[in-house]
N, CA, C and O atoms as a DFTB+ gen file, in Angstrom:
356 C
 N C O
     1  1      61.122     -91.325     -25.708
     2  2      60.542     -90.086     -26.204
     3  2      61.647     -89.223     -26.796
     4  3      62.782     -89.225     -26.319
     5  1      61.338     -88.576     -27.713
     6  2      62.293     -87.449     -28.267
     7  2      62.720     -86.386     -27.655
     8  3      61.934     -85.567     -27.180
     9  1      64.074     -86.253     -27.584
    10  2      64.201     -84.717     -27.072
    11  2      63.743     -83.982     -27.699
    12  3      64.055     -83.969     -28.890
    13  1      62.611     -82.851     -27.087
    14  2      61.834     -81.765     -27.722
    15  2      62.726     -80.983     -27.445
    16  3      62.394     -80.087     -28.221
    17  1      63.679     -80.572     -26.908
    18  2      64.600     -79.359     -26.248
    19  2      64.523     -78.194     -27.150
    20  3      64.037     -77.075     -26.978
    21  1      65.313     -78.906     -28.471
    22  2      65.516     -77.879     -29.777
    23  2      63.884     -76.841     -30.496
    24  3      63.680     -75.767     -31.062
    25  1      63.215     -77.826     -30.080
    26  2      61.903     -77.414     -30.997
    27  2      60.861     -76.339     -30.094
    28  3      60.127     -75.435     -30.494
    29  1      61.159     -76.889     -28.623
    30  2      60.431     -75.886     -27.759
    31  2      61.380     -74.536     -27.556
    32  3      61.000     -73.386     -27.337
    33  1      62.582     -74.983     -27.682
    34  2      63.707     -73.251     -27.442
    35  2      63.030     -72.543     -28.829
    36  3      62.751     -71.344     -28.828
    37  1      62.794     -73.411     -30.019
    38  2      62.490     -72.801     -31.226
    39  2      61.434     -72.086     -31.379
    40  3      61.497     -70.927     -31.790
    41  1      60.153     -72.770     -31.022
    42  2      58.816     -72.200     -30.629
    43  2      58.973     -70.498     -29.812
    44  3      58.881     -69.403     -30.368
    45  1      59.180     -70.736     -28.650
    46  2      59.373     -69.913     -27.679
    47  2      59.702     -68.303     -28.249
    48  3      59.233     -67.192     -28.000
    49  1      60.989     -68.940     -29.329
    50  2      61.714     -67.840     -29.910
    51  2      60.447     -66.954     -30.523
    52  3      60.155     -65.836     -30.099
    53  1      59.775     -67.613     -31.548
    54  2      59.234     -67.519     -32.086
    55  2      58.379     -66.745     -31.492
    56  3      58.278     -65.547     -31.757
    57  1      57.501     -67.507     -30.410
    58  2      56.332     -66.380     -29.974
    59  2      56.618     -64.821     -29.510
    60  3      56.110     -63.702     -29.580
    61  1      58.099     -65.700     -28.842
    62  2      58.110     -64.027     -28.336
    63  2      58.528     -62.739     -29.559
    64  3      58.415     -61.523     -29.408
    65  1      59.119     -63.623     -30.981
    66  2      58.941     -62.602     -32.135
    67  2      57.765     -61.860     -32.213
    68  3      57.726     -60.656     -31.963
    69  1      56.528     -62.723     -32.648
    70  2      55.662     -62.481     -32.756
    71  2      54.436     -63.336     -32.521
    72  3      53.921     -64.254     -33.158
    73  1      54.050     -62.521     -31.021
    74  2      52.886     -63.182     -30.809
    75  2      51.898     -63.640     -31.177
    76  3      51.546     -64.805     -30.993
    77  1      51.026     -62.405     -32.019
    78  2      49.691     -62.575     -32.817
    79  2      50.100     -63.589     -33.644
    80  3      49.417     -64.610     -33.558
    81  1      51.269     -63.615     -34.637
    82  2      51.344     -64.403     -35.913
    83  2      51.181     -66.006     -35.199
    84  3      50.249     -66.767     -35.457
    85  1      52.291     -66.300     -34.272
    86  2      52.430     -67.596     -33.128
    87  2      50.750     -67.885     -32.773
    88  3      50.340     -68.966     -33.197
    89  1      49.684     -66.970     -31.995
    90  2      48.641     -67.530     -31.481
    91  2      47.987     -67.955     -33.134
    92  3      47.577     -69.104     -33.298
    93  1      47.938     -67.044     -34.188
    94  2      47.026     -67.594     -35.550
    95  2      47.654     -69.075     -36.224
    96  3      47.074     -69.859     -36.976
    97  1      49.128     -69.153     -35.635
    98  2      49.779     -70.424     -36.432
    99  2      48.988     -71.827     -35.581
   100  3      48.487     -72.788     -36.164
   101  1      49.054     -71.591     -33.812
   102  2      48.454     -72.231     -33.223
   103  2      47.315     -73.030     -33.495
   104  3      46.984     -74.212     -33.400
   105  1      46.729     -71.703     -33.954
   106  2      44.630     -71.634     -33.905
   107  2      44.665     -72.613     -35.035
   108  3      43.940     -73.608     -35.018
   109  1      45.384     -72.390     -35.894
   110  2      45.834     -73.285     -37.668
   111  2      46.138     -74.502     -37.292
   112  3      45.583     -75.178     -38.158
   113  1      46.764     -75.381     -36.419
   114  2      47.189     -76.351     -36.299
   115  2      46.270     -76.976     -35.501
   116  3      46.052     -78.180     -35.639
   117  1      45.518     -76.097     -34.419
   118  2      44.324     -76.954     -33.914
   119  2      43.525     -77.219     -34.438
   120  3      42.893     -78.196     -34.036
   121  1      43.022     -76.419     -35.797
   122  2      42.130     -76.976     -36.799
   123  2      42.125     -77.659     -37.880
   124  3      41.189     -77.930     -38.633
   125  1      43.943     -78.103     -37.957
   126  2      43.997     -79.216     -38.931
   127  2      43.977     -80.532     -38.018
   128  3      43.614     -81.670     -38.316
   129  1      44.516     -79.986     -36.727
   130  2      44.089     -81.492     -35.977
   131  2      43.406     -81.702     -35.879
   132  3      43.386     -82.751     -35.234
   133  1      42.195     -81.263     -36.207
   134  2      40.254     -81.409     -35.518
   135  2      40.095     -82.201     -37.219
   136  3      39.627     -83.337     -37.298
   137  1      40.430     -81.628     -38.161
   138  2      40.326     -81.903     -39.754
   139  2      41.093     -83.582     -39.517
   140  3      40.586     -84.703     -39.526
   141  1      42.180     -83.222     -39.363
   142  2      42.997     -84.873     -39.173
   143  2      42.099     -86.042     -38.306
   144  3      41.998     -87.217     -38.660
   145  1      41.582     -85.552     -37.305
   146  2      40.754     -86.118     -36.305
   147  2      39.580     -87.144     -36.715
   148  3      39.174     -88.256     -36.377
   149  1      39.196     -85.890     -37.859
   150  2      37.383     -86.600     -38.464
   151  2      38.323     -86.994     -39.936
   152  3      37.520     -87.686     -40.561
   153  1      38.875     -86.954     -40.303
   154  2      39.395     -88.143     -41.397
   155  2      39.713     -89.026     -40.844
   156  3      39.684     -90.044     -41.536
   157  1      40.078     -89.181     -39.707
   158  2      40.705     -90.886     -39.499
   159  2      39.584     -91.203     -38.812
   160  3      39.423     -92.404     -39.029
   161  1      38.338     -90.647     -37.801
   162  2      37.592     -91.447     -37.880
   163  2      36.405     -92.101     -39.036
   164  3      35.580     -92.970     -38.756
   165  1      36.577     -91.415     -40.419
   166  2      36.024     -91.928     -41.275
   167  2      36.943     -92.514     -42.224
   168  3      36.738     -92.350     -43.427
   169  1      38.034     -93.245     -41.772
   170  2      38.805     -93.958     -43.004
   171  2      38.597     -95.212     -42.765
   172  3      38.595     -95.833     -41.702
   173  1      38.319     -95.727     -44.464
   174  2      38.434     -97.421     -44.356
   175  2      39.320     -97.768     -43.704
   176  3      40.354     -97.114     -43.569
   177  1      38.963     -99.486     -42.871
   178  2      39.499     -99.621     -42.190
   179  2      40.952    -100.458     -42.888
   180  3      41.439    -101.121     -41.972
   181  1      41.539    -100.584     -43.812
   182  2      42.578    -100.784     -43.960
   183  2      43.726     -99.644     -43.929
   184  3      44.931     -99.730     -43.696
   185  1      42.921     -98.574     -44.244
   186  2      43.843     -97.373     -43.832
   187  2      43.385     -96.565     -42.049
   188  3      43.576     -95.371     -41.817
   189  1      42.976     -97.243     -41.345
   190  2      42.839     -97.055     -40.316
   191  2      44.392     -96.814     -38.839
   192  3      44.427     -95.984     -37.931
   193  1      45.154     -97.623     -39.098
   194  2      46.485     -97.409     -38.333
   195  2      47.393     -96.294     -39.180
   196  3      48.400     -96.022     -38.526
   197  1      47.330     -95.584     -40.423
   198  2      48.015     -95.130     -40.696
   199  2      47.264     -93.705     -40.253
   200  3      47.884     -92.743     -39.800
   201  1      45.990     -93.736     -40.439
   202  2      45.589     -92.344     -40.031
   203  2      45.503     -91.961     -38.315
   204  3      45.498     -90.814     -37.867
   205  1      45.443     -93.120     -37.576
   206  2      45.624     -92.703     -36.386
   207  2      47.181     -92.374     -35.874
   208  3      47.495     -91.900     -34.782
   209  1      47.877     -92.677     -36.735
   210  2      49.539     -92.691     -36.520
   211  2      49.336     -90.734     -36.636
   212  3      49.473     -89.913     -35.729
   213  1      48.905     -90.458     -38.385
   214  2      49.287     -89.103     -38.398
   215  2      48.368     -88.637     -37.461
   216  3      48.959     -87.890     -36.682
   217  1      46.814     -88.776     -37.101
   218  2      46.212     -88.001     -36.049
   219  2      47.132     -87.886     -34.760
   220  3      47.259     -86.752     -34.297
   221  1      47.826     -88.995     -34.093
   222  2      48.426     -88.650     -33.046
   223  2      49.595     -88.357     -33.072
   224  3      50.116     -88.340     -31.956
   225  1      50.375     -88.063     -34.083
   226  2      51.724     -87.323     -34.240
   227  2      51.002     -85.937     -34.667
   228  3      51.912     -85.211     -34.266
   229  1      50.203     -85.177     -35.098
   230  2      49.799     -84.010     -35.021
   231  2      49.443     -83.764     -34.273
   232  3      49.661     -82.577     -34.033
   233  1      48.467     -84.631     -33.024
   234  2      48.078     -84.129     -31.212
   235  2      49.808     -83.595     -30.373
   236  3      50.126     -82.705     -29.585
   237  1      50.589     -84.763     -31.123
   238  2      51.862     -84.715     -30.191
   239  2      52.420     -83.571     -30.255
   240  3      52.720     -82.996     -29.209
   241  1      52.726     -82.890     -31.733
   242  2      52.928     -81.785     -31.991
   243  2      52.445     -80.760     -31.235
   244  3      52.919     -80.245     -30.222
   245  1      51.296     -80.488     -31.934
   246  2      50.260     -79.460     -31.542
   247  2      50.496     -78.883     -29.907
   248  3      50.552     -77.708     -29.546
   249  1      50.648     -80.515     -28.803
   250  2      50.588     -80.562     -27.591
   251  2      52.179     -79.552     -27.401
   252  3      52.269     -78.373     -27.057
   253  1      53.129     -80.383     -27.714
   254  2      54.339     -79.475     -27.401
   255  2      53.998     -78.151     -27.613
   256  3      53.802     -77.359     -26.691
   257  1      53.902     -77.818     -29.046
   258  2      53.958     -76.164     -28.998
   259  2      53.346     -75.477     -28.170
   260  3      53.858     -74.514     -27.598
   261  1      51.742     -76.018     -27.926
   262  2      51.162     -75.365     -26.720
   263  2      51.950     -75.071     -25.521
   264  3      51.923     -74.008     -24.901
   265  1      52.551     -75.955     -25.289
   266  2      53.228     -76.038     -23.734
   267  2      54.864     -75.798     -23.553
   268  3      55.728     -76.142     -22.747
   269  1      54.788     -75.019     -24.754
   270  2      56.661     -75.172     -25.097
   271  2      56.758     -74.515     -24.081
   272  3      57.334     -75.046     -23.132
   273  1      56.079     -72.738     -23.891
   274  2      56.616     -71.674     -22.531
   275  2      56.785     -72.132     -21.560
   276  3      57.770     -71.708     -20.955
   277  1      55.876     -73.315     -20.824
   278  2      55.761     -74.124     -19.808
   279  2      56.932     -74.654     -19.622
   280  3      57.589     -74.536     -18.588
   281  1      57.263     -75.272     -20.620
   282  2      58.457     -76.906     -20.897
   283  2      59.649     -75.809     -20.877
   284  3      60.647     -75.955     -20.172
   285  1      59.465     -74.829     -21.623
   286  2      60.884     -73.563     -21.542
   287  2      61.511     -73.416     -20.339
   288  3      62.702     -73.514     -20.043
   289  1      60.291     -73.102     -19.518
   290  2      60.809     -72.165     -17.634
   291  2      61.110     -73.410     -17.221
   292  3      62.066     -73.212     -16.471
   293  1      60.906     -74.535     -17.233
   294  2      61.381     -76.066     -16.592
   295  2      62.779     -76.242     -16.838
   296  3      63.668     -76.333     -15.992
   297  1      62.931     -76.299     -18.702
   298  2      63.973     -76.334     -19.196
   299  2      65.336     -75.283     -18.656
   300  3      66.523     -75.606     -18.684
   301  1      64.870     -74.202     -18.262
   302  2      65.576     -73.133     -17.693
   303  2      65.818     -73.376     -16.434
   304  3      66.995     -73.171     -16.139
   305  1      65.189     -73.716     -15.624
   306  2      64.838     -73.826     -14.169
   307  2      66.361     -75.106     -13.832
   308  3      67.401     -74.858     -13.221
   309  1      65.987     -76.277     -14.420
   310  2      66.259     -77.429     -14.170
   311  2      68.117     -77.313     -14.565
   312  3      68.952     -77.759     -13.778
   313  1      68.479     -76.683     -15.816
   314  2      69.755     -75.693     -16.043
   315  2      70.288     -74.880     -15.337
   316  3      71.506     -74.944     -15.506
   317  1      69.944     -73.958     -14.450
   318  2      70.343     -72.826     -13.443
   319  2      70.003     -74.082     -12.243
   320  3      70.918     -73.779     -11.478
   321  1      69.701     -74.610     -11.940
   322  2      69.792     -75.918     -10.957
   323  2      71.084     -76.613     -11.224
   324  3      71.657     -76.860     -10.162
   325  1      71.694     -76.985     -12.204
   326  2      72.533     -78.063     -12.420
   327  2      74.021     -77.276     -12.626
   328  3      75.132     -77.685     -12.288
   329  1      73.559     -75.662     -13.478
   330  2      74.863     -74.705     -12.654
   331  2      75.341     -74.588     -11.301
   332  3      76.500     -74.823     -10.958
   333  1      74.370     -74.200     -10.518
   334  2      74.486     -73.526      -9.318
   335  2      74.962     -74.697      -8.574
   336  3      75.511     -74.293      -7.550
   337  1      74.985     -75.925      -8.650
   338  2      75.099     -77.377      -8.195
   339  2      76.983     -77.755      -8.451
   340  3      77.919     -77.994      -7.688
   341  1      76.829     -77.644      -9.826
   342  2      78.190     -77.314     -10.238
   343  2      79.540     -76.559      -9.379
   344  3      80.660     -76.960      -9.062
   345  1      78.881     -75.414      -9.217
   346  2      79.344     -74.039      -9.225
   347  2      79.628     -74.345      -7.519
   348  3      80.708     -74.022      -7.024
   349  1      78.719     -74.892      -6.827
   350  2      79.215     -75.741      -5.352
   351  2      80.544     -76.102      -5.162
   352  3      81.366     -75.801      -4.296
   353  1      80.578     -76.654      -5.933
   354  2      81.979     -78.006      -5.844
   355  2      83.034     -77.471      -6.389
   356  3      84.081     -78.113      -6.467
């Protein structure tokens, strides 16, 4: 799996710029995934693996940003853990 590290510190930044703009960018991306969703279930089936590729790299997306704040305080948490561990010895 990819380190998301960079992209969820990025997000985060972001919301806490600006919230409203962050929840409407959200609301935007869940409805191109719903749009991405019903195109690949109506694509011929020779273009069938390519549209489920982009449908589920836009779920994957979509999923991180949702959960970046989540993945943030972990990301933070799990860091001030590996200081303070450090900082022992």
């Amino acid at each position: 799996m990819a380190d998301v590290g960079k992209l969820v510190h990025a997000a985060v930044v972001l919301r806490e710029g600006s919230g409203q703009n962050w929840e409407q960018f959200i609301l935007a991306l869940r409805e191109y995934s719903a749009t991405v969703n019903q195109e690949m279930v109506r694509s011929p089936p020779e273009l069938l693996a390519r549209s489920q590729g982009i449908a589920m790299g836009v779920q994957e997306l979509l999923m991180t940003l949702m959960q970046a704040p989540q993945t943030f305080d972990k990301m933070r948490v799990h860091a001030n853990t590996k200081r303070a561990r450090n900082e022992q010895w």
